[in-house]
C-alpha positions in Angstrom: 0.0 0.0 0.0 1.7 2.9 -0.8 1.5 5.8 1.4 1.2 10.4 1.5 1.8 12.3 4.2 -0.7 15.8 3.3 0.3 19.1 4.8 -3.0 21.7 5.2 -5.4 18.8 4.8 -8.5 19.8 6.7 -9.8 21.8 3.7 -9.7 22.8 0.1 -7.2 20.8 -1.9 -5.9 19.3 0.9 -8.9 17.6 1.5 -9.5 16.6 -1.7 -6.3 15.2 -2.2 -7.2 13.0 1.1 -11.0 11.9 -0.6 -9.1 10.6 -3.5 -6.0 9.1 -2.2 -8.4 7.7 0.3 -10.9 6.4 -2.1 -7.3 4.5 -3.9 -6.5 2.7 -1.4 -3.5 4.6 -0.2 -2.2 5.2 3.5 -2.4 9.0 4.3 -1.1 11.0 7.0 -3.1 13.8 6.9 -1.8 16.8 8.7 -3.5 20.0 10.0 -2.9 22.8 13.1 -6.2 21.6 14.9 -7.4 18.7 14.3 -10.0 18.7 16.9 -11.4 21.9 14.6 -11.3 19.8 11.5 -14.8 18.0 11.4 -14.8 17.4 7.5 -11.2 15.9 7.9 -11.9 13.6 10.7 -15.8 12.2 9.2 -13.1 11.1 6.2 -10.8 9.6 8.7 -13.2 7.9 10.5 -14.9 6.2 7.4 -11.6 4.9 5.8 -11.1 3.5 9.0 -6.9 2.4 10.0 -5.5 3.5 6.0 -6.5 7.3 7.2 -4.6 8.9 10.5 -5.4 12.9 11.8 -1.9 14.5 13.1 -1.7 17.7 14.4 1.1 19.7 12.4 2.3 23.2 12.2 4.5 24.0 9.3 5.8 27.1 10.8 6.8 25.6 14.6 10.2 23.4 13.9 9.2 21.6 17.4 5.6 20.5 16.0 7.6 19.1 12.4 10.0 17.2 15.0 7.6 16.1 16.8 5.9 15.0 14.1 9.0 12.8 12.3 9.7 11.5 15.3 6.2 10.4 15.8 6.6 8.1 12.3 10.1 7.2 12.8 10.4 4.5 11.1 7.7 5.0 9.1 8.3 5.0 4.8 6.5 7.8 3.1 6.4 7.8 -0.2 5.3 11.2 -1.1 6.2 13.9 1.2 3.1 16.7 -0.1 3.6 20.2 1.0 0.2 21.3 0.5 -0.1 24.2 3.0 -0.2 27.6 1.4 -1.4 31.1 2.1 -2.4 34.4 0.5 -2.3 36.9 2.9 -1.5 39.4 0.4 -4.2 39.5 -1.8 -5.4 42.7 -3.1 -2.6 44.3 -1.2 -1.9 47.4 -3.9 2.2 48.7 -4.3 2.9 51.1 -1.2 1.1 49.2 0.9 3.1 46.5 1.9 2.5 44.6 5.4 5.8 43.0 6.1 4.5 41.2 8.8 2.3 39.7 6.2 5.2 38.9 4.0 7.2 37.3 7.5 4.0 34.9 8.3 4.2 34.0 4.3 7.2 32.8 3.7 7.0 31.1 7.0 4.2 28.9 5.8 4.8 29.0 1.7 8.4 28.2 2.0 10.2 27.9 5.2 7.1 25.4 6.0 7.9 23.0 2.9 12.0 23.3 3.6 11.4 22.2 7.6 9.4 19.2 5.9 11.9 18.4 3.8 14.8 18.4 6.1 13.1 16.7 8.7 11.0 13.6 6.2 13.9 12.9 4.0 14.7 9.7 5.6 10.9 8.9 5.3 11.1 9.5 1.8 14.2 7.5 1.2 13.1 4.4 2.3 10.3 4.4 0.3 9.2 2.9 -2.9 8.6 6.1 -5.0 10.2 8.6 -3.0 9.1 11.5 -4.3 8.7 14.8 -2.9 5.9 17.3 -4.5 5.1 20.9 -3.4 2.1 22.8 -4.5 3.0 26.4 -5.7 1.3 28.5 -8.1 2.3 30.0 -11.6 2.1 33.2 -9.4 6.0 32.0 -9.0 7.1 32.2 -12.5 9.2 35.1 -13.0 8.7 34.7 -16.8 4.5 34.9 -16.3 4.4 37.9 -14.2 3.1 40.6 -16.4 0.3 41.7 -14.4 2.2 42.7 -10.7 1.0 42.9 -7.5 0.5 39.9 -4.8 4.5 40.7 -3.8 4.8 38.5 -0.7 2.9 35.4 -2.5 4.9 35.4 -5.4 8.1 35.7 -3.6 7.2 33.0 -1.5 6.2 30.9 -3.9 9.4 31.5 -6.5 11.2 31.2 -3.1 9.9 27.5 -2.8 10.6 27.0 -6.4 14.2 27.3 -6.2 14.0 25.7 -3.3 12.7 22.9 -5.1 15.5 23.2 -7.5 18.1 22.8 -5.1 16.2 20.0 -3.6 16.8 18.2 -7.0 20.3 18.4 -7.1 21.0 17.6 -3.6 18.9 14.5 -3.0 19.8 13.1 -6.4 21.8 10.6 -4.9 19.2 9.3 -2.4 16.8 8.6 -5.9 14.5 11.3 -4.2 12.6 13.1 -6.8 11.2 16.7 -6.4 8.9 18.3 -8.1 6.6 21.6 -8.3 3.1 21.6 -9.4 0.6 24.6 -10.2 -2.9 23.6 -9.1 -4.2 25.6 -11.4 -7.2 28.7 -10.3 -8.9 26.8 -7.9 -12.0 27.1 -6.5 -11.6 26.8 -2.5 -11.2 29.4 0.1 -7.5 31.3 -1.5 -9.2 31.1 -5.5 -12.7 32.4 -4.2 -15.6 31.2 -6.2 -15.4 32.4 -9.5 -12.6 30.2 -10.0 -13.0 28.2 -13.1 -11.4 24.6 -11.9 -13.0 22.3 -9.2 -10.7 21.1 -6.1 -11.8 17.6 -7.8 -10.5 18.8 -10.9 -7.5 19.8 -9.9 -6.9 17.1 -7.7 -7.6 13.9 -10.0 -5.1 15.9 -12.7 -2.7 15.9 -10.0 -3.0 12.5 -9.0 -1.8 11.2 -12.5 0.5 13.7 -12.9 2.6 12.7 -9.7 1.5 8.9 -11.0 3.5 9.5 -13.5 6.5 10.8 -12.2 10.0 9.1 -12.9 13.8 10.6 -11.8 13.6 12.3 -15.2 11.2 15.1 -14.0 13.0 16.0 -10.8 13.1 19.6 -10.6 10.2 20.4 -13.2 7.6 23.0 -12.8 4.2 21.8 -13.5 1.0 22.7 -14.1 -1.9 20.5 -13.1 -2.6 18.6 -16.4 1.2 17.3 -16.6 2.2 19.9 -18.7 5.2 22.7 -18.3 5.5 25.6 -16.4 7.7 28.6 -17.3 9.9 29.3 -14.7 
């Protein structure tokens, strides 16, 4: 049975991905903040029965991640999914920047997925696919940007792009392969409702995109249908 950790997956993609993973058969580890607060989460849970597990994870607390690894030592993971995202930014014009906003976003959008990283690796490396897969957004592409604005999300998010990149070369030699993937405009909570792709959407395009990962596409920037993304 192969198995997913999920960061952020109480709601929106998150929980999608665990509806569908779930409904495959796989073992998932699905992580959130509260999971005493995550009643869709937990109704999932508790119909998959023992393949679905609730852990309660902050991204941006290196004790919680610890606590967490340490929790599944021993455990083989074979795909590491930083989910967790945020978009504090939005509609934040030029001139008025919060840089406490900007702080608290890179904290989750990048640091977050780097503290997984480090502290899963061994996870990952004794698993079957070993693969590691982090949702960011073509918001990240420095060659798409022609329309401005949202300054701390697309930092953050080419941030976690190159650290994706670096990822590639320097777990290479544990076969650990690392990819990024654009969701697409999604309808949840951060994409608002006039989105025009469904979380299922999204989600099922996802799932046979990291399907279909080999070592060949480690360090590729992807959109949610398989194909590329411009860095």
């Amino acid at each position: 049975m192969p198995s997913i950790l999920i960061t952020g997956a109480n709601r929106g993609l998150g929980l999608t991905f665990v509806k569908q993973y779930a409904a495959h058969g796989w073992r998932i580890f699905a992580c959130c903040r509260d999971p005493e607060d995550a009643g869709a989460l937990n109704a999932v849970a508790g119909a998959a029965g023992d393949t679905v597990s609730v852990h309660a994870l902050d991204i941006t607390d290196g004790a919680s991640v610890a606590a967490l690894a340490d929790e599944l030592s021993g455990q083989s993971i074979d795909v590491l999914l930083n989910n967790a995202g945020a978009y504090l930014d939005k509609g934040v014009a030029f001139g008025a920047a919060d840089f406490a906003a900007w702080e608290q976003t890179f904290r989750i959008n990048t640091l977050g997925p780097m503290r997984m990283a480090e502290a899963f690796v061994g996870h990952v490396a004794r698993s079957e696919r070993k693969q590691i897969v982090c949702i960011s957004s073509k918001m990240g592409s420095q060659a798409d940007n022609t329309s401005g604005g949202a300054y701390a999300y697309r930092a953050s998010k080419a941030a976690l792009n190159a650290v994706v990149r670096s990822l590639t070369a320097d777990l290479k030699d544990q076969g650990i392969t690392a990819v990024v993937f654009h969701p697409g405009w999604v309808a949840t909570d951060m994409g608002g409702d006039t989105a025009p792709v469904t979380p299922a959407a999204s989600v099922h395009g996802l799932r046979e995109a990291i399907e279909g990962l080999s070592p060949a596409d480690s360090g590729r920037f992807l959109n949610y249908d398989g194909s590329e993304i411009p860095w």
